[in-house]
C-alpha positions as CSV (number, residue, x, y, z in Angstrom):
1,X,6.1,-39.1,-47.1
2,X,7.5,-38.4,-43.8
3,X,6.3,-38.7,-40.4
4,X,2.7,-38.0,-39.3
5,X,4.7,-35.6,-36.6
6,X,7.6,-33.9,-39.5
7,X,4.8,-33.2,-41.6
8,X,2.7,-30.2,-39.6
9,X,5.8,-28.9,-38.2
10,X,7.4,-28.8,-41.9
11,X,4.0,-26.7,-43.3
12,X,3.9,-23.9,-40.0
13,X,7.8,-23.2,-40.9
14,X,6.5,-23.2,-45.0
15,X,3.6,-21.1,-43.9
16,X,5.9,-18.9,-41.8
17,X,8.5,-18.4,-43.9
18,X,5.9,-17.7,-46.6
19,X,4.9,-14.7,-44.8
20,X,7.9,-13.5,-43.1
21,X,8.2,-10.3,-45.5
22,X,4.9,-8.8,-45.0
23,X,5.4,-9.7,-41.2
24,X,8.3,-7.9,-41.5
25,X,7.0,-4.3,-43.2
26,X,4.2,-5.1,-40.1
27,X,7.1,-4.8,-37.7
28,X,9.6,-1.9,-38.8
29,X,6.7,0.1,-40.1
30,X,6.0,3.8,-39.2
31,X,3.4,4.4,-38.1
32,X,4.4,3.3,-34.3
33,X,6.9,6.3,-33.8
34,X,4.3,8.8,-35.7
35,X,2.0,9.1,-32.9
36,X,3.4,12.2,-31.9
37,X,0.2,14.3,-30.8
38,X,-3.1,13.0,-29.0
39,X,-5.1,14.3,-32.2
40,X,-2.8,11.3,-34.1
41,X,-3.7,9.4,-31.5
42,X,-7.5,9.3,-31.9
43,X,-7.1,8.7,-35.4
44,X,-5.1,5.6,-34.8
45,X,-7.7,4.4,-32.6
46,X,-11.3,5.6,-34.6
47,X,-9.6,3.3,-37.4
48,X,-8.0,0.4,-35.8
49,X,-11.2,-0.1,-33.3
50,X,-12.6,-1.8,-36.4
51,X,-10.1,-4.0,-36.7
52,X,-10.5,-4.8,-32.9
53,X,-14.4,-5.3,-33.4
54,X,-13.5,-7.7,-36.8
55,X,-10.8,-9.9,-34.9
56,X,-14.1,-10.8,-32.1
57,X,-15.7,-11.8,-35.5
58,X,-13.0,-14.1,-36.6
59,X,-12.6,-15.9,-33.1
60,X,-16.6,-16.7,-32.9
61,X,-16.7,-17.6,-36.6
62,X,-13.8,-20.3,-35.4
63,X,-16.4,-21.1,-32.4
64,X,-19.6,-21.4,-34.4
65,X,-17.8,-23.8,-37.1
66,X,-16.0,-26.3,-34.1
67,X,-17.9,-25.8,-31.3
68,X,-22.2,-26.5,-30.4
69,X,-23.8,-23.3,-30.3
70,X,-27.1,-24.5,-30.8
71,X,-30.2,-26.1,-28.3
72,X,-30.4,-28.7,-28.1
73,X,-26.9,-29.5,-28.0
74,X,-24.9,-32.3,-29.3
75,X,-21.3,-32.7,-29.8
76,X,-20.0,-31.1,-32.4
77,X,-16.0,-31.0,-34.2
78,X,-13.3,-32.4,-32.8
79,X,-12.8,-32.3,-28.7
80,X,-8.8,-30.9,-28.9
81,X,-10.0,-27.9,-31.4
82,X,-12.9,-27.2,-29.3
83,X,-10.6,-27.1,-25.8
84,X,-8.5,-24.8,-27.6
85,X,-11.3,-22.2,-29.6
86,X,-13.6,-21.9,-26.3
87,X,-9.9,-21.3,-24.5
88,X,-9.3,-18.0,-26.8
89,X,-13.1,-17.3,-26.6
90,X,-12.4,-17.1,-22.6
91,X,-9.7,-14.9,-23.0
92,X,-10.7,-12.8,-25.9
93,X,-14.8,-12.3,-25.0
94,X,-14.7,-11.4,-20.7
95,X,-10.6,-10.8,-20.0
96,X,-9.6,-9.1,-16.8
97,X,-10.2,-5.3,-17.1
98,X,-8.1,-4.6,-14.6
99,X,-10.5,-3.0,-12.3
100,X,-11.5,-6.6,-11.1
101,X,-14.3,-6.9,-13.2
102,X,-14.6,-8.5,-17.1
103,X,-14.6,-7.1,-20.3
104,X,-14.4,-8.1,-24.3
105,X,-11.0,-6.7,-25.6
106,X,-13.4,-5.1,-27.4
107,X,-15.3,-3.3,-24.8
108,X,-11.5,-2.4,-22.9
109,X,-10.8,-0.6,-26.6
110,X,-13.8,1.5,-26.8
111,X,-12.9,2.5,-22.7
112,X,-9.6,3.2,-23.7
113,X,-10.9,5.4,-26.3
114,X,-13.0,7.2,-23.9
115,X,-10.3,7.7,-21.5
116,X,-8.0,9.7,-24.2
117,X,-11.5,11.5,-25.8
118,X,-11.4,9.8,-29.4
119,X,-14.6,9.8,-31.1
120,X,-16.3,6.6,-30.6
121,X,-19.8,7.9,-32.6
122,X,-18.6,6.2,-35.9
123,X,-17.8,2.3,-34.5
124,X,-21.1,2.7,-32.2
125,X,-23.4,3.8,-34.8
126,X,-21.6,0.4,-36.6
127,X,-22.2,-1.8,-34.0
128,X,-25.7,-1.0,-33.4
129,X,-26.9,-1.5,-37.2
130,X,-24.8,-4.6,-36.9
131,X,-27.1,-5.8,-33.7
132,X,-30.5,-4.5,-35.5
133,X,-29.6,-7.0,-38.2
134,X,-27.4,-5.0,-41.0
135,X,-25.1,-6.5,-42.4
136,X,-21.2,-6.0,-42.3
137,X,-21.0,-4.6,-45.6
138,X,-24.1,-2.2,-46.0
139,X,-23.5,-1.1,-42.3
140,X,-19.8,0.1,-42.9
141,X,-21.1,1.9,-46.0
142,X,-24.6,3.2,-44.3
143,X,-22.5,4.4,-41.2
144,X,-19.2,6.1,-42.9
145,X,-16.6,4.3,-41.7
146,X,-13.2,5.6,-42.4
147,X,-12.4,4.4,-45.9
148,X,-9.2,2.7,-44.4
149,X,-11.2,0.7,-41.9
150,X,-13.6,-0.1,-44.0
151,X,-11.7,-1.9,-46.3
152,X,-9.9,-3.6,-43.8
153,X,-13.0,-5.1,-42.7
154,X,-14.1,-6.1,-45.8
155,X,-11.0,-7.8,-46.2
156,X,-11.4,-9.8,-42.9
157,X,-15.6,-10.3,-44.3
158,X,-14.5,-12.0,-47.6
159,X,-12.4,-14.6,-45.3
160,X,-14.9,-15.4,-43.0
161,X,-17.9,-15.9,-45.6
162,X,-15.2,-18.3,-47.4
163,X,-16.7,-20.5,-44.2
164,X,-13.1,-22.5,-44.7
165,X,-12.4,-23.3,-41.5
166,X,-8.5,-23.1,-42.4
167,X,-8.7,-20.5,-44.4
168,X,-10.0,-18.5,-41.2
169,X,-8.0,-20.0,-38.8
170,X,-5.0,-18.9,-40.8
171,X,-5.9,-15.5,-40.7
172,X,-6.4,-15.7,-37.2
173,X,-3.1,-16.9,-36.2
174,X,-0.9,-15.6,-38.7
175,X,-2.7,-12.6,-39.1
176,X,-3.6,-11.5,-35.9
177,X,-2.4,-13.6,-32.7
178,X,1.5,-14.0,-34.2
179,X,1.6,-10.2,-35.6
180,X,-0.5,-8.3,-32.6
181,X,1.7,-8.6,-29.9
182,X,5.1,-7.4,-32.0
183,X,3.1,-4.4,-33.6
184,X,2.0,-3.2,-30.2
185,X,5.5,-3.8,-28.6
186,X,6.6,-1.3,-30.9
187,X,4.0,1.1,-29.7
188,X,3.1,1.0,-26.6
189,X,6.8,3.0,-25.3
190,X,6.3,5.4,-27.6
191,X,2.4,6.1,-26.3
192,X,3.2,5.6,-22.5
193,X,6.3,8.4,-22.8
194,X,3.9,10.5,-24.5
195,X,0.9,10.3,-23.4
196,X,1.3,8.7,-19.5
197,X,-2.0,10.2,-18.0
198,X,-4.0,9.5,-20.9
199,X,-3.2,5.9,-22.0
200,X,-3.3,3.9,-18.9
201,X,-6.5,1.9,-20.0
202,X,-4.9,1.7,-23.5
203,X,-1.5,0.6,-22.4
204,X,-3.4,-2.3,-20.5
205,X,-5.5,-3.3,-23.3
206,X,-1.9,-3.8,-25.3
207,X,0.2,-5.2,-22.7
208,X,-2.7,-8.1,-22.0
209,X,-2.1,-8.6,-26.0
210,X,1.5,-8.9,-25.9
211,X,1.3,-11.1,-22.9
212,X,-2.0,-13.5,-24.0
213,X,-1.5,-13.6,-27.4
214,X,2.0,-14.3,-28.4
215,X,2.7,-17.0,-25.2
216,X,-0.8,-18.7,-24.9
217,X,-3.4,-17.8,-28.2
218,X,-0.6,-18.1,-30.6
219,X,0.7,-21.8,-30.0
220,X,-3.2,-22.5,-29.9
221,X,-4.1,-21.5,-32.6
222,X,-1.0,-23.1,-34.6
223,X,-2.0,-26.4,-33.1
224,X,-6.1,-25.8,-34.4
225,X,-4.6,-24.9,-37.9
226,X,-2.4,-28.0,-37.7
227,X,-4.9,-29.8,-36.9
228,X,-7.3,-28.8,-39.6
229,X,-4.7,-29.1,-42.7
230,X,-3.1,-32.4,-41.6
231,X,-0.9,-32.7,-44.4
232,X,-2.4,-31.7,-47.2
233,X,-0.3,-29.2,-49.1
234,X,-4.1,-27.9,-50.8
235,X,-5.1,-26.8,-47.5
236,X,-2.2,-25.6,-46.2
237,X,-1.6,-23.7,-49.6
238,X,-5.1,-21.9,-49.1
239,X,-4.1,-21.4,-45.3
240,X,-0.9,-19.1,-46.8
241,X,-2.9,-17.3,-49.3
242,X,-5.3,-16.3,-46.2
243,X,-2.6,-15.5,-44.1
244,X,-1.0,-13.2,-46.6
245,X,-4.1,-11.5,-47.3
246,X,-4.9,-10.6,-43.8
247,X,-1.2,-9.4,-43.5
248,X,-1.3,-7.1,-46.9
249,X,-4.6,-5.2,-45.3
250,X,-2.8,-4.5,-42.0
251,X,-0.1,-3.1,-44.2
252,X,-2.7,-1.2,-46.3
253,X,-4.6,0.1,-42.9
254,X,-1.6,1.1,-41.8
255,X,-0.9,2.9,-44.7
């Protein structure tokens, strides 16, 4: 066996590599130079807001399994995975809105919607049975959520009920924090030279992705995923399978 050190490093490249070719349809797909009109536009967004509202779901998930979230508190999981999930909780729960105030990434999506007129009736109707006590599943049914979406989320659902804490940390980083900032790269020139008047709250919300979450969330959320397979090729196995399963319903939503 090698080093204690060679061994994580080894299983991020395997797990990387592993999911290099779906990264790569992410990447070069279409759907970034099809937003020709605002009426594409607002489609884009009344679908991929669910995805926004099911990534907030991951990162607690990761914060109820390794950090105390109960009174009376005691310490819970391990004191380096806990520095780093509260970290992206910080960032990803009240960010800058750029107004000087502090907002969900969430939130910031469902203002940019506002700002270019998309429909926000279908994710608000969603959100509310979630808060009344629905759940995920019956909710996306109950409130007719764009077949795409929905099954996206459901996706995302299956993961997180696994309660495998590196089974959902894989599909955070891999799936989300490595991938975002790329996909959006793509878009956001192709929204700001279209749309310039229209997008200024959206192009914020995806420049403070590329910026947060490929330089700081990213390398965090390697090291928690290190962290929590070690060096055990079962784990890290079942860490690729999630990855890849996020990845292949971004391609589908996409789609």
């Amino acid at each position: 066996m090698e080093n204690k050190d060679a061994g994580p490093v080894r299983w991020v490249d395997t797990l990387l590599e592993a999911t290099l070719p779906i990264r790569n349809q992410l990447t070069s797909h279409k759907i970034y130079h099809s937003l020709a009109t605002l009426e594409q536009v607002h489609v884009f967004m009344e679908n991929h807001v669910f995805a926004v509202w099911d990534f907030m779901s991951l990162v607690k998930s990761l914060q109820r399994i390794f950090t105390s979230v109960d009174v009376p508190w005691a310490p819970h999981g391990h004191p380096i995975v806990r520095r780093l999930i509260n970290e992206i909780v910080l960032g990803e729960e009240s960010d800058e809105d750029s107004r000087g105030g502090y907002l969900s990434h969430f939130e910031l999506y469902l203002q940019a919607m506002a700002e270019c007129e998309a429909d926000t009736s279908c994710i608000t109707a969603f959100v509310e049975m979630i808060g009344k006590g629905g759940t995920v599943v019956k909710s996306l049914k109950l409130t007719q959520v764009p077949a795409a979406a929905r099954v996206f989320v459901e996706t995302t659902w299956r993961i997180v009920e696994s309660k495998s804490p590196h089974k959902i940390a894989a599909a955070f980083a891999i799936g989300r924090e490595e991938i975002i900032p790329v996909m959006f790269r793509s878009a956001i020139e192709n929204i700001q030279k279209k749309f310039p008047e229209r997008m200024s709250c959206f192009s914020y919300y995806l420049r403070r992705h590329i910026n947060i979450d490929k330089d700081v969330h990213f390398p965090m959320a390697i090291k928690m995923l290190e962290n929590l397979c070690g060096e055990d090729p079962r784990l890290w196995n079942e860490a690729i399978e999630a990855a890849q399963m996020s990845l292949r319903a971004r391609v589908a939503l996409w789609d």
